[in-house]
N, CA and C atoms as an extended XYZ file, in Angstrom:
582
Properties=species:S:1:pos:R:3:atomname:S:1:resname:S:1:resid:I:1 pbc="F F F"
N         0.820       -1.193        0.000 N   UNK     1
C         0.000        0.000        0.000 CA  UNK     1
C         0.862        1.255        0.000 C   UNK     1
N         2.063        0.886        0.787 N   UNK     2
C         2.509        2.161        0.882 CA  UNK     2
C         3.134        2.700       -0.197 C   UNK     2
N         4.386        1.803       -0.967 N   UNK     3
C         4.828        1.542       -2.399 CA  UNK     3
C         3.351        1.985       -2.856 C   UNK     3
N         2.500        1.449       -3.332 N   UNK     4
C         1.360        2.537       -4.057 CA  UNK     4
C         1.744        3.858       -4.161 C   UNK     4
N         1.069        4.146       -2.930 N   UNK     5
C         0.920        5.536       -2.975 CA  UNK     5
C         1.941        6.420       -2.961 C   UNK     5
N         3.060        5.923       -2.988 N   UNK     6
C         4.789        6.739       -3.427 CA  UNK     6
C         4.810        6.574       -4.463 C   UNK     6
N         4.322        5.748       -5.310 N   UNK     7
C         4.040        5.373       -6.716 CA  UNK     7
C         3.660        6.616       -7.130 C   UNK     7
N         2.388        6.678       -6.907 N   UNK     8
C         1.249        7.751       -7.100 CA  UNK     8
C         1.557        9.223       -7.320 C   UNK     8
N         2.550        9.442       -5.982 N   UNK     9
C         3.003       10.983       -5.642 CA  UNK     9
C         4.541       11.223       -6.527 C   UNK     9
N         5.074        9.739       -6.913 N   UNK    10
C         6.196       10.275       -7.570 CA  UNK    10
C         5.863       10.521       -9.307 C   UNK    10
N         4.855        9.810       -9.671 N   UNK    11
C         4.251       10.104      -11.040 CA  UNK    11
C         3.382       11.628      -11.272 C   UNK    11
N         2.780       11.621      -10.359 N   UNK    12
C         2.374       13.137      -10.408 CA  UNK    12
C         2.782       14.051      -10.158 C   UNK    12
N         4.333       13.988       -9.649 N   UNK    13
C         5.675       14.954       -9.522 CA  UNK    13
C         5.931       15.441      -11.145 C   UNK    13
N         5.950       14.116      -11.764 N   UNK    14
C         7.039       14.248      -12.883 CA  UNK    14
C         5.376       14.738      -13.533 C   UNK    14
N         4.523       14.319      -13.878 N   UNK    15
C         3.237       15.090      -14.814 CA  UNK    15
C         3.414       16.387      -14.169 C   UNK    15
N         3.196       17.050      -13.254 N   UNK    16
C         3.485       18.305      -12.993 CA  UNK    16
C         4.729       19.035      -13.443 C   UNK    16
N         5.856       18.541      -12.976 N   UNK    17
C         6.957       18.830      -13.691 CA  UNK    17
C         7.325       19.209      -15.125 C   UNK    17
N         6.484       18.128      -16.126 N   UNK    18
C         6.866       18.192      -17.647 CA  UNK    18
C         5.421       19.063      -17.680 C   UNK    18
N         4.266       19.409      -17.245 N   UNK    19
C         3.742       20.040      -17.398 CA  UNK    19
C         3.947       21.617      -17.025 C   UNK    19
N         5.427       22.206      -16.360 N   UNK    20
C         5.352       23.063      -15.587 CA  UNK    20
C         6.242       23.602      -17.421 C   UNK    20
N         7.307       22.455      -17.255 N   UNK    21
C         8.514       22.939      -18.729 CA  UNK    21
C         7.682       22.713      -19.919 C   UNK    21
N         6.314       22.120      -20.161 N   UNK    22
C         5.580       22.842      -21.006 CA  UNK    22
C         4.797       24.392      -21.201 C   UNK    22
N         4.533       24.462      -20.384 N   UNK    23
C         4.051       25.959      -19.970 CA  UNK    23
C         4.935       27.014      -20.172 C   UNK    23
N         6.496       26.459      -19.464 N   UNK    24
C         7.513       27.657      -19.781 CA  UNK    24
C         7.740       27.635      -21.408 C   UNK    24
N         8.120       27.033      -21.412 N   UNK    25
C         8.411       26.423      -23.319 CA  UNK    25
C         7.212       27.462      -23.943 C   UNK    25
N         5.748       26.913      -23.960 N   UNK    26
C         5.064       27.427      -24.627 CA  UNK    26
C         5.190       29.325      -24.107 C   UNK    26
N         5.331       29.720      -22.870 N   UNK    27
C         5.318       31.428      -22.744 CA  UNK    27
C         6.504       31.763      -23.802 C   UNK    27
N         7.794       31.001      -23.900 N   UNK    28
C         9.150       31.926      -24.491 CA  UNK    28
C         8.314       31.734      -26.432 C   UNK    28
N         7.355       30.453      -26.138 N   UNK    29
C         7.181       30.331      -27.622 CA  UNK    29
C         6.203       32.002      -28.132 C   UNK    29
N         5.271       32.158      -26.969 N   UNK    30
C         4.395       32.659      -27.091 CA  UNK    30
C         4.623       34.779      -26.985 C   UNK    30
N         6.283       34.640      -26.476 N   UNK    31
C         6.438       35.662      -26.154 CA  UNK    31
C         7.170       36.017      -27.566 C   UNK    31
N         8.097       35.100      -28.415 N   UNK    32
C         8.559       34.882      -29.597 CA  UNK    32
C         7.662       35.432      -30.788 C   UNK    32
N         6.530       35.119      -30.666 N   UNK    33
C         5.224       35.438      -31.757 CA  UNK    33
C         5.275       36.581      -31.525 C   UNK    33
N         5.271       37.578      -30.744 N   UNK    34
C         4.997       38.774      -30.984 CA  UNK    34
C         6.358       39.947      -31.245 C   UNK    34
N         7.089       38.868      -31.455 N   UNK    35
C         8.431       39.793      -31.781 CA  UNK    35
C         8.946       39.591      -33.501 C   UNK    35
N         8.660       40.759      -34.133 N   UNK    36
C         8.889       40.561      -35.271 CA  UNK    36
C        10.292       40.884      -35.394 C   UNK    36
N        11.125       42.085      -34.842 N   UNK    37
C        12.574       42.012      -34.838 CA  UNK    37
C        12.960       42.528      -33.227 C   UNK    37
N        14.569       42.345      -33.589 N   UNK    38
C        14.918       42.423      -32.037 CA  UNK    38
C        16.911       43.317      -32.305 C   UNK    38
N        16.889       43.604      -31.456 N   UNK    39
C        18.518       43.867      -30.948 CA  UNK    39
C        19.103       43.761      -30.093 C   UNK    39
N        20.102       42.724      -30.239 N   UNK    40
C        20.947       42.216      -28.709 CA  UNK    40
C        22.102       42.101      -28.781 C   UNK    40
N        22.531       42.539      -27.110 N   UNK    41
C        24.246       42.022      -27.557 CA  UNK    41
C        24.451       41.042      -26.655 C   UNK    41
N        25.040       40.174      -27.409 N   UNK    42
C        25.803       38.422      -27.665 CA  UNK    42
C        26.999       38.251      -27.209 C   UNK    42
N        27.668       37.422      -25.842 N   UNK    43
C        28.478       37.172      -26.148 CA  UNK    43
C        28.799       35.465      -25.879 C   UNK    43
N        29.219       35.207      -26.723 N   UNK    44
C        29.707       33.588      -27.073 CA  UNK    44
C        30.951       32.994      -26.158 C   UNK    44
N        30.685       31.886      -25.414 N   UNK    45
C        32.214       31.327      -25.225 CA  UNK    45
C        31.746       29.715      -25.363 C   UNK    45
N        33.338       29.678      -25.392 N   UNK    46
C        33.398       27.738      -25.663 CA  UNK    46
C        34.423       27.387      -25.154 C   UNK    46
N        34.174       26.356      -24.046 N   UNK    47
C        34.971       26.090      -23.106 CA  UNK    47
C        35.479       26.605      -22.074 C   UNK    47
N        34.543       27.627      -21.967 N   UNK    48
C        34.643       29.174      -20.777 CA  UNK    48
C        34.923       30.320      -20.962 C   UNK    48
N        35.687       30.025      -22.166 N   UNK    49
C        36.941       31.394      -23.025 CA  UNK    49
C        36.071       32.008      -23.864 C   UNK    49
N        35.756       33.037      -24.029 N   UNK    50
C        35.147       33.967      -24.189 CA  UNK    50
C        35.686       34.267      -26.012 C   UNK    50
N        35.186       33.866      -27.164 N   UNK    51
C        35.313       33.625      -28.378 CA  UNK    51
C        34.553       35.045      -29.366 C   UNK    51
N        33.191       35.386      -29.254 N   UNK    52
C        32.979       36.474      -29.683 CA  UNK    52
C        32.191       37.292      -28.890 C   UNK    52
N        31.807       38.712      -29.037 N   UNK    53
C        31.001       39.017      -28.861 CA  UNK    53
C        30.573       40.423      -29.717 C   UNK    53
N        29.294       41.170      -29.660 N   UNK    54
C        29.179       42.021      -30.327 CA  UNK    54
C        27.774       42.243      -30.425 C   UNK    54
N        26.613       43.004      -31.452 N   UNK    55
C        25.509       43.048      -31.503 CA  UNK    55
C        24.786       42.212      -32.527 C   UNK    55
N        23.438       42.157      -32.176 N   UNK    56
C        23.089       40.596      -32.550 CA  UNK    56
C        21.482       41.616      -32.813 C   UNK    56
N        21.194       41.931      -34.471 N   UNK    57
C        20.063       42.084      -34.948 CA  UNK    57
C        19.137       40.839      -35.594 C   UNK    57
N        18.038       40.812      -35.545 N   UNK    58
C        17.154       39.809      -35.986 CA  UNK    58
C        16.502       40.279      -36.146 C   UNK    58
N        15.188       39.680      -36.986 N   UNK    59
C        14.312       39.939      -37.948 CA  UNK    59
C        13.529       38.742      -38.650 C   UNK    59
N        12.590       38.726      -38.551 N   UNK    60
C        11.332       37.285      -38.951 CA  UNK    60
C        11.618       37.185      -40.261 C   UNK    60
N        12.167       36.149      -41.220 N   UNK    61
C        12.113       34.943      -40.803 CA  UNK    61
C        13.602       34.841      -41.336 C   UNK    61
N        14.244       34.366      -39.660 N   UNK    62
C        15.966       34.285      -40.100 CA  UNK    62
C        16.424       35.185      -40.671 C   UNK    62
N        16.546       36.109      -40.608 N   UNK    63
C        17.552       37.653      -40.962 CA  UNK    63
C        18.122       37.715      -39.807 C   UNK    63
N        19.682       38.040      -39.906 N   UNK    64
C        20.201       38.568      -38.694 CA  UNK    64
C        21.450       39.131      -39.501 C   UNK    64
N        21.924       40.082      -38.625 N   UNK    65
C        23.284       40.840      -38.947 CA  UNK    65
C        24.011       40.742      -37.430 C   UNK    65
N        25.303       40.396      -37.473 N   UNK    66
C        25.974       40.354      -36.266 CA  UNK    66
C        27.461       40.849      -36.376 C   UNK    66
N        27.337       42.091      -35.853 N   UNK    67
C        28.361       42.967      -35.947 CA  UNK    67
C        29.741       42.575      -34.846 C   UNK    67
N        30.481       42.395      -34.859 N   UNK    68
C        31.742       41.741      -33.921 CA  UNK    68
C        32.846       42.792      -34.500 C   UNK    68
N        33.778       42.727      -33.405 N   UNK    69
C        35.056       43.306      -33.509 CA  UNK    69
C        35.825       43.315      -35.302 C   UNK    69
N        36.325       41.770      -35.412 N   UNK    70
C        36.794       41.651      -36.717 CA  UNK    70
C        35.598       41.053      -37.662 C   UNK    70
N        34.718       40.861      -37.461 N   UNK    71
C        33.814       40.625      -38.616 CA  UNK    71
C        32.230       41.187      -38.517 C   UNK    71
N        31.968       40.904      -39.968 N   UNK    72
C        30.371       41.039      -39.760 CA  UNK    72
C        29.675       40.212      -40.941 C   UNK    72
N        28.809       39.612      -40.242 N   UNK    73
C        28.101       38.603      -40.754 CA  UNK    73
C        26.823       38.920      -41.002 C   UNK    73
N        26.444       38.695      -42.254 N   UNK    74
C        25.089       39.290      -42.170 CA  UNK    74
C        24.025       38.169      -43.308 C   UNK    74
N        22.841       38.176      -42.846 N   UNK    75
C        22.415       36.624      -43.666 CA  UNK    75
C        20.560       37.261      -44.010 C   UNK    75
N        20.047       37.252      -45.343 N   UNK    76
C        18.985       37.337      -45.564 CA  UNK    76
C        17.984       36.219      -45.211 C   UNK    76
N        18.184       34.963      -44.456 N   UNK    77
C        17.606       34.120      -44.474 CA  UNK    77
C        17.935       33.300      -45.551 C   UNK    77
N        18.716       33.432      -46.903 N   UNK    78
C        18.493       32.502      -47.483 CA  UNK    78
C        20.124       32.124      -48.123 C   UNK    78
N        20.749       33.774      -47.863 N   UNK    79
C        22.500       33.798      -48.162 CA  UNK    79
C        23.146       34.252      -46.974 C   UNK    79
N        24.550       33.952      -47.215 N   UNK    80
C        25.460       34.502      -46.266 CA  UNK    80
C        26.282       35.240      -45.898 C   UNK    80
N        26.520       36.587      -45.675 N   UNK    81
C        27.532       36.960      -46.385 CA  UNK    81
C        28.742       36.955      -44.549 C   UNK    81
N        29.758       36.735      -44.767 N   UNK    82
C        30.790       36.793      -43.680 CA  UNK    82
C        31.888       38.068      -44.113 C   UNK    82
N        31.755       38.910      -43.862 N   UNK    83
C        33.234       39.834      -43.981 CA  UNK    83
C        33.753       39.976      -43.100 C   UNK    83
N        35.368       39.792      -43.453 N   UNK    84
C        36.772       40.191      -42.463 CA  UNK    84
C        37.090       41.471      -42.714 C   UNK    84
N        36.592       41.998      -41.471 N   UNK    85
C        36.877       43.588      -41.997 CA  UNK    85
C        38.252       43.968      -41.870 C   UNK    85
N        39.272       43.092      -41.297 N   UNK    86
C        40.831       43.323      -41.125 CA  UNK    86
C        41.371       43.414      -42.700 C   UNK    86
N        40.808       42.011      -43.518 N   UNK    87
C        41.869       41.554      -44.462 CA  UNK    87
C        40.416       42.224      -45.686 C   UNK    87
N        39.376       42.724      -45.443 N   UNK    88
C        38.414       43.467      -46.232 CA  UNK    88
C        38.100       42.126      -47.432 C   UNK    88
N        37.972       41.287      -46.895 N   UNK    89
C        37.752       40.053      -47.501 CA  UNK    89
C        36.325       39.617      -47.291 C   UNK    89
N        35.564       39.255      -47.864 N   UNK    90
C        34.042       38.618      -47.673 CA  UNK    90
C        33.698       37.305      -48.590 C   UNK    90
N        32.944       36.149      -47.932 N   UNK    91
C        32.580       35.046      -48.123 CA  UNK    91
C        31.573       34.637      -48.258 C   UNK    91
N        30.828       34.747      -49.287 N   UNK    92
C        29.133       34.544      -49.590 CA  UNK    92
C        28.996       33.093      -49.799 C   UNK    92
N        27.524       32.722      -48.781 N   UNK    93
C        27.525       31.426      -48.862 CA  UNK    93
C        25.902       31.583      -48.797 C   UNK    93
N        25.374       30.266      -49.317 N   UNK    94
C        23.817       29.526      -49.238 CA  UNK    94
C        23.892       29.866      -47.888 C   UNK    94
N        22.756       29.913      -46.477 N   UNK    95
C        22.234       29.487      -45.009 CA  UNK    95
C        22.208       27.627      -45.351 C   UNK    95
N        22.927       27.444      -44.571 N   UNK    96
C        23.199       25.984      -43.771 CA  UNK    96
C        22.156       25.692      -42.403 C   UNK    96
N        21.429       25.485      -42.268 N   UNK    97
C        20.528       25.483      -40.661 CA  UNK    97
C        21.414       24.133      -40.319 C   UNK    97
N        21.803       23.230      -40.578 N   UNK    98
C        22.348       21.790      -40.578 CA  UNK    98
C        23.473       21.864      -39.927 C   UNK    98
N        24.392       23.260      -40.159 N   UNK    99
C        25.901       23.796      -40.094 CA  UNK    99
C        25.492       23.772      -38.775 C   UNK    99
N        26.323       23.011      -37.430 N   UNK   100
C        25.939       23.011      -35.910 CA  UNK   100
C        26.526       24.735      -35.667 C   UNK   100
N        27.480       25.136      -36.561 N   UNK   101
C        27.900       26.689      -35.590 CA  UNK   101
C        26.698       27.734      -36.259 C   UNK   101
N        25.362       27.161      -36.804 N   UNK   102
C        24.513       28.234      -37.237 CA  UNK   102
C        23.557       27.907      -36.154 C   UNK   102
N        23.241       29.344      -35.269 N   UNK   103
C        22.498       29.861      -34.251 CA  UNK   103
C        20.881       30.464      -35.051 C   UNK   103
N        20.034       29.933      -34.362 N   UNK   104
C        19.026       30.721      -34.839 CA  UNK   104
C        17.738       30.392      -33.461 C   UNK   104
N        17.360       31.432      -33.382 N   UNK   105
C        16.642       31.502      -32.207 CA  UNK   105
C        14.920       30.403      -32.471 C   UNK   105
N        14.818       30.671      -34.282 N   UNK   106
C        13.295       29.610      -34.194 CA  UNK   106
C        13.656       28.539      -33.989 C   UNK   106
N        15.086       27.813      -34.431 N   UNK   107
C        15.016       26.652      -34.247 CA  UNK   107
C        14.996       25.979      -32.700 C   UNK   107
N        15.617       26.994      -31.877 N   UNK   108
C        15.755       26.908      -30.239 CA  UNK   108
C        14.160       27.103      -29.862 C   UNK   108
N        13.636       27.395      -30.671 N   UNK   109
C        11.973       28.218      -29.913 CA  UNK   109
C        11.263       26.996      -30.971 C   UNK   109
N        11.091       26.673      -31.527 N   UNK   110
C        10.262       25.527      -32.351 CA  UNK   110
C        10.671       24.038      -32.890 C   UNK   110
N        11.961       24.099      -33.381 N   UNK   111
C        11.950       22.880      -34.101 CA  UNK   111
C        12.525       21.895      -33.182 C   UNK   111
N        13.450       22.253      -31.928 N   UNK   112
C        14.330       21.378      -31.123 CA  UNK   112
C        13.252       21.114      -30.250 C   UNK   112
N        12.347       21.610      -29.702 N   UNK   113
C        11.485       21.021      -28.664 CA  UNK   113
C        11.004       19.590      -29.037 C   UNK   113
N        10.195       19.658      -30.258 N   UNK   114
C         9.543       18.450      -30.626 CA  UNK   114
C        10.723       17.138      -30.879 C   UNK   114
N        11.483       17.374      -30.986 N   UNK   115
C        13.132       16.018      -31.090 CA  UNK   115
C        13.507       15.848      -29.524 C   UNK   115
N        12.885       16.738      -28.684 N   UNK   116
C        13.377       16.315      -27.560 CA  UNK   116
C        12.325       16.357      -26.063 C   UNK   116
N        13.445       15.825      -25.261 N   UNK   117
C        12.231       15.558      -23.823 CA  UNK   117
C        12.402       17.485      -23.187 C   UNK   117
N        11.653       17.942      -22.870 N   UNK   118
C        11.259       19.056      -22.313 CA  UNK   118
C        11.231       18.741      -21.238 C   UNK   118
N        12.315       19.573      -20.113 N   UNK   119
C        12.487       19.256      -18.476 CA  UNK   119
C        12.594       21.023      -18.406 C   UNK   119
N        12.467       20.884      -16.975 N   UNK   120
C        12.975       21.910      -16.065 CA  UNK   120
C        13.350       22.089      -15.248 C   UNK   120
N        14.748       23.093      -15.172 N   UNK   121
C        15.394       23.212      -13.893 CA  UNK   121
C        16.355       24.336      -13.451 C   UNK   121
N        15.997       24.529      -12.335 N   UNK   122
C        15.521       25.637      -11.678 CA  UNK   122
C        15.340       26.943      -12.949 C   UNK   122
N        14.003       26.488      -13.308 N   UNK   123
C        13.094       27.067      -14.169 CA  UNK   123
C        13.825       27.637      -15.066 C   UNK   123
N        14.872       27.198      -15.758 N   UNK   124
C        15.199       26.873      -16.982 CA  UNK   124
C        14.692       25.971      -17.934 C   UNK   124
N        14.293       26.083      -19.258 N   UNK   125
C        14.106       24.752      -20.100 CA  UNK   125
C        15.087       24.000      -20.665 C   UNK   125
N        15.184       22.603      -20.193 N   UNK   126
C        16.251       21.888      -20.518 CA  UNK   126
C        15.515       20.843      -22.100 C   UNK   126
N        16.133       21.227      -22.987 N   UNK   127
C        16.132       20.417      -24.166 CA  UNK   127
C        17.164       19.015      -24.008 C   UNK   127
N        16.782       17.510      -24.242 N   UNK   128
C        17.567       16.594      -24.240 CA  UNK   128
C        16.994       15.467      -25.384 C   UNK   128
N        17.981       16.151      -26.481 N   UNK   129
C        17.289       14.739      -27.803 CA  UNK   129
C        16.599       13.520      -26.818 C   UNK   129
N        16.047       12.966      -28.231 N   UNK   130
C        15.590       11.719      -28.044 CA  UNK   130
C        16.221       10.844      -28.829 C   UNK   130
N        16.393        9.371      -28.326 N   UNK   131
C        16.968        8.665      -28.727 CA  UNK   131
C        16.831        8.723      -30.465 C   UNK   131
N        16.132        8.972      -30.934 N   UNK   132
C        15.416        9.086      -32.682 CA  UNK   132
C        15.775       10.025      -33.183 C   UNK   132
N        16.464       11.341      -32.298 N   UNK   133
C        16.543       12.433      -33.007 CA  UNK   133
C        17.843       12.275      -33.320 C   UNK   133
N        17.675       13.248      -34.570 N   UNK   134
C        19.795       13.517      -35.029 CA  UNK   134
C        20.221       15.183      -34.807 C   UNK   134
N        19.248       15.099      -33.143 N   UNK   135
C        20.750       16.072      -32.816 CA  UNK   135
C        21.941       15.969      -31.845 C   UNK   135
N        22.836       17.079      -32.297 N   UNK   136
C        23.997       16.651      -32.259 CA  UNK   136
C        24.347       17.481      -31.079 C   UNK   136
N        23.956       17.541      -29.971 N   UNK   137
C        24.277       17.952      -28.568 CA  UNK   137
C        23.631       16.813      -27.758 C   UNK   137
N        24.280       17.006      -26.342 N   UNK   138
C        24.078       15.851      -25.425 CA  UNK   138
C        22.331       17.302      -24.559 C   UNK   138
N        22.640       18.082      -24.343 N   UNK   139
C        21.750       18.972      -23.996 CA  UNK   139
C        21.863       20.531      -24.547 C   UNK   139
N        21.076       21.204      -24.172 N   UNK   140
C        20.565       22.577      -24.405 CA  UNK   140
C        19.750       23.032      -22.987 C   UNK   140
N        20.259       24.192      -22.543 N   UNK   141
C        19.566       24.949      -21.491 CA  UNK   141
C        19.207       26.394      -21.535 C   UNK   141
N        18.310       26.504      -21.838 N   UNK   142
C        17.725       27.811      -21.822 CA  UNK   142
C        17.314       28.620      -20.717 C   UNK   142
N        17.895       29.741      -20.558 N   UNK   143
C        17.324       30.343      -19.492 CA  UNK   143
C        17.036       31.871      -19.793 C   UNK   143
N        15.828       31.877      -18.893 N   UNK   144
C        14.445       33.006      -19.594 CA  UNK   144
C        14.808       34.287      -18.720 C   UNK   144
N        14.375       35.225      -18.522 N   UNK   145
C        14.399       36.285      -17.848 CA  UNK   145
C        12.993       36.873      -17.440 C   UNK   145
N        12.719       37.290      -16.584 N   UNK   146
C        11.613       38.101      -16.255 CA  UNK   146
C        10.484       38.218      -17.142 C   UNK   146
N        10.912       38.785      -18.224 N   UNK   147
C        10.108       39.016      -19.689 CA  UNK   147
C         9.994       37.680      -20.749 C   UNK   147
N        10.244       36.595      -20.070 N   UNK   148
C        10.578       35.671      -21.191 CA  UNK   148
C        11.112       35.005      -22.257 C   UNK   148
N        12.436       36.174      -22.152 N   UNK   149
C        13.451       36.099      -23.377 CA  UNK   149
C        14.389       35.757      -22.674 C   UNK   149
N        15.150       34.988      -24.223 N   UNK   150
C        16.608       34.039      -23.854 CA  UNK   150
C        17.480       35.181      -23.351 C   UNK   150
N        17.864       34.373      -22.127 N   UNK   151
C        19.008       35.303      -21.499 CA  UNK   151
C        20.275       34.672      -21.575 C   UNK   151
N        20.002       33.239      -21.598 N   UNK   152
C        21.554       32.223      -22.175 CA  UNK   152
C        21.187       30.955      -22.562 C   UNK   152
N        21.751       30.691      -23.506 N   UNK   153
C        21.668       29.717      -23.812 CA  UNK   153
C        23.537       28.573      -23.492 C   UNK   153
N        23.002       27.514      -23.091 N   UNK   154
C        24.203       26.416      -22.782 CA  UNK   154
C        24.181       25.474      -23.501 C   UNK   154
N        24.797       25.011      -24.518 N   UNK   155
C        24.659       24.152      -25.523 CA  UNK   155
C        26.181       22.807      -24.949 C   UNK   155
N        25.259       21.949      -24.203 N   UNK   156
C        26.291       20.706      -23.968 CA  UNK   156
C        26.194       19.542      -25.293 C   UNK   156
N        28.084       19.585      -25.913 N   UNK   157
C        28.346       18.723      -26.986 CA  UNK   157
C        29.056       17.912      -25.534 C   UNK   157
N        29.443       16.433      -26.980 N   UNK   158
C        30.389       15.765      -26.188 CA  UNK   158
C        31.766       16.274      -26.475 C   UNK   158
N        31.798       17.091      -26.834 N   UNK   159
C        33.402       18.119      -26.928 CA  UNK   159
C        33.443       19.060      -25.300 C   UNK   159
N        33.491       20.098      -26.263 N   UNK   160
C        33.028       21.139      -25.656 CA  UNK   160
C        31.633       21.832      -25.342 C   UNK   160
N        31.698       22.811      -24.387 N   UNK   161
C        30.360       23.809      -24.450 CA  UNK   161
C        30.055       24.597      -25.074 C   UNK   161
N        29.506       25.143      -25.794 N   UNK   162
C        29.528       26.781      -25.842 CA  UNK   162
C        27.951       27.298      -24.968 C   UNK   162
N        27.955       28.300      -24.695 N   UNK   163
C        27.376       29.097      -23.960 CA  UNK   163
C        27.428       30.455      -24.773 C   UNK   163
N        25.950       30.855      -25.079 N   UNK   164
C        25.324       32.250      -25.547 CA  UNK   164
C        24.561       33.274      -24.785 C   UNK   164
N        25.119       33.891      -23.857 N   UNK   165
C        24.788       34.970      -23.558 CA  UNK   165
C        24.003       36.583      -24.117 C   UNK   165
N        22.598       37.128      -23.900 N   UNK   166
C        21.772       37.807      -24.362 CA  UNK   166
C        21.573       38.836      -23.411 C   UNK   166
N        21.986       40.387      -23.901 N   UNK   167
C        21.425       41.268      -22.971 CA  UNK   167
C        21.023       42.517      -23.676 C   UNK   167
N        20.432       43.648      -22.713 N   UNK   168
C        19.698       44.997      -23.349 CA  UNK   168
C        19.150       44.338      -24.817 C   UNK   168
N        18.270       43.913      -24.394 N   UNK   169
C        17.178       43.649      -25.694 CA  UNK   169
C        16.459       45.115      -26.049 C   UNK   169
N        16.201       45.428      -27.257 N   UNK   170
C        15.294       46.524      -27.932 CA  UNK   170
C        14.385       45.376      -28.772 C   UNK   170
N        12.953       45.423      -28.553 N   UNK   171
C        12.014       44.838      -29.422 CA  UNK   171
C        11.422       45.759      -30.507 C   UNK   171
N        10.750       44.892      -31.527 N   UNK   172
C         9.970       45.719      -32.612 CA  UNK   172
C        10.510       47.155      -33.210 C   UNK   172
N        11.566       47.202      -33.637 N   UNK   173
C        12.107       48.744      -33.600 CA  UNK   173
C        11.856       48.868      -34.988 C   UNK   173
N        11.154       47.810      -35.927 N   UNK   174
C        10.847       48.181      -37.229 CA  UNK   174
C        12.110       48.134      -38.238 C   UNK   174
N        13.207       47.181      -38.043 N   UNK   175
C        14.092       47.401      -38.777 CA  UNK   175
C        14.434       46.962      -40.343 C   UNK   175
N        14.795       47.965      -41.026 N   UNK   176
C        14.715       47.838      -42.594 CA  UNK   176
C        15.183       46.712      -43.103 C   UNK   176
N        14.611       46.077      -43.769 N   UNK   177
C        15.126       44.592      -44.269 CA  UNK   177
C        17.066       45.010      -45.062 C   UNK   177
N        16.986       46.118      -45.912 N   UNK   178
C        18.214       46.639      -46.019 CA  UNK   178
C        19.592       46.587      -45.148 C   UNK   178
N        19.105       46.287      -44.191 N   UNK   179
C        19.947       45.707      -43.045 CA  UNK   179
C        20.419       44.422      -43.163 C   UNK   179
N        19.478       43.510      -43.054 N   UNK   180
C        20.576       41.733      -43.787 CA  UNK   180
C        20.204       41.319      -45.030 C   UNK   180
N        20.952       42.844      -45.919 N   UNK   181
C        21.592       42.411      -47.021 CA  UNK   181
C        23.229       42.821      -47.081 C   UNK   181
N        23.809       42.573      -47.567 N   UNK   182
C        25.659       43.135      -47.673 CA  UNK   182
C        25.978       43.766      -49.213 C   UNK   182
N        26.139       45.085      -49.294 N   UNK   183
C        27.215       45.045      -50.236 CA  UNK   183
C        28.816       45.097      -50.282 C   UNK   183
N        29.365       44.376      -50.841 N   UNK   184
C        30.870       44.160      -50.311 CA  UNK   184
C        31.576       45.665      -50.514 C   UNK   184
N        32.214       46.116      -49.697 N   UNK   185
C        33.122       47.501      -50.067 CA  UNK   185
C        33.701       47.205      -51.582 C   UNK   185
N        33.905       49.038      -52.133 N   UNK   186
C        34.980       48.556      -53.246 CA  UNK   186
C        36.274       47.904      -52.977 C   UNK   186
N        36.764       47.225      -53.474 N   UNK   187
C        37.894       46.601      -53.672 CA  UNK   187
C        38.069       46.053      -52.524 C   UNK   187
N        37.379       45.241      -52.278 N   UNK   188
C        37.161       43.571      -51.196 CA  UNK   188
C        37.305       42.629      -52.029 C   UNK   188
N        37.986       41.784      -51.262 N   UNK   189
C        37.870       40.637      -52.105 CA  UNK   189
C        37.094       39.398      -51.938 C   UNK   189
N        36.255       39.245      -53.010 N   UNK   190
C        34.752       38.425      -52.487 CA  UNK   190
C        35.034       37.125      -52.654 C   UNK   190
N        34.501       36.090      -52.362 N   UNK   191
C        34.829       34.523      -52.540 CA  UNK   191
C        33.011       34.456      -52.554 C   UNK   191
N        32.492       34.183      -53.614 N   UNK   192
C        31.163       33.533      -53.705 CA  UNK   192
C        30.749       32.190      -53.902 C   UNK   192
N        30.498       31.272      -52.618 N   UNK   193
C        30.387       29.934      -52.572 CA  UNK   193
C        29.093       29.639      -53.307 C   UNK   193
N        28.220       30.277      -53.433 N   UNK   194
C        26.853       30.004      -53.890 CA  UNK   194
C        26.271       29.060      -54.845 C   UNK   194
């Protein structure tokens, strides 16, 4: 009897539980919908060491421009463009979503949930494939802020980590699609993978 009813209380832990990291899941989804663009600054490390950082524009659907020290990357959703502003060199490529170093916030907000088990802790959403899925991290941890937006993301490989850091968000500021497009300076030298 007693096994029962520990039975009982430890199953309706975990239904509460995956019901609590559904709820969060669905607010960041729900807070996502109403953001048509955004501006943030990003900073990246892997393995603790601190790799880039800089400002981080977005824009529905997959546009982003990300301005950094030596480069700027800027992607219409459908091309790529990478310039080295040291060596004034730029690298146009197709969008890869497949490419593991391509970041994009829908796929963190829509497509990785459904490949994986949805946990929570200490009210973070923890993403953890499923045995069926082909992704290629051991976990993902998201953590929300006050307002519901990613404030970091922790991406556990069986390598290394990286960890994405998000702050001073500006929402909806209406920004011109003219923004993630690139024209290369005169006399750059372009490499077009396309």
């Amino acid at each position: 009897m007693i096994k029962l009813f520990l039975l009982m209380i430890l199953s309706l832990s975990i239904n509460i539980s995956a019901q609590d990291a559904e709820q969060r899941l669905k607010d960041l989804q729900n807070k996502f919908e109403k953001i048509n663009d955004l501006t943030v600054d990003i900073v990246q490390k892997s393995g603790g060491a601190e790799v880039l950082s800089g400002k981080l524009s977005f824009k529905k659907e997959n546009k982003f421009h990300l301005d950094l020290k030596n480069n700027l990357i800027v992607s219409d959703g459908n091309n790529i463009w990478n310039y080295n502003k040291k060596e004034n060199k730029v690298i146009i490529n197709v969008v890869d979503e497949s490419d593991p170093s391509y970041f994009s916030f829908k796929t963190f907000v829509y497509e990785y949930p459904p490949q994986c088990y949805v946990s929570l802790d200490e009210g973070d959403i923890i993403l953890t494939p499923k045995s069926d899925s082909e992704l290629n991290f051991m976990n993902a941890r998201l953590s929300l802020n006050e307002e519901d937006l990613v404030e970091k993301v922790l991406i556990k490989g069986s390598g290394s980590n990286i960890e994405i850091n998000f702050s001073n968000y500006r929402l909806n500021q209406k920004l011109a699609d003219s923004k993630f497009k690139f024209i290369p300076p005169e006399g750059s030298s372009v490499i077009d993978l396309r």
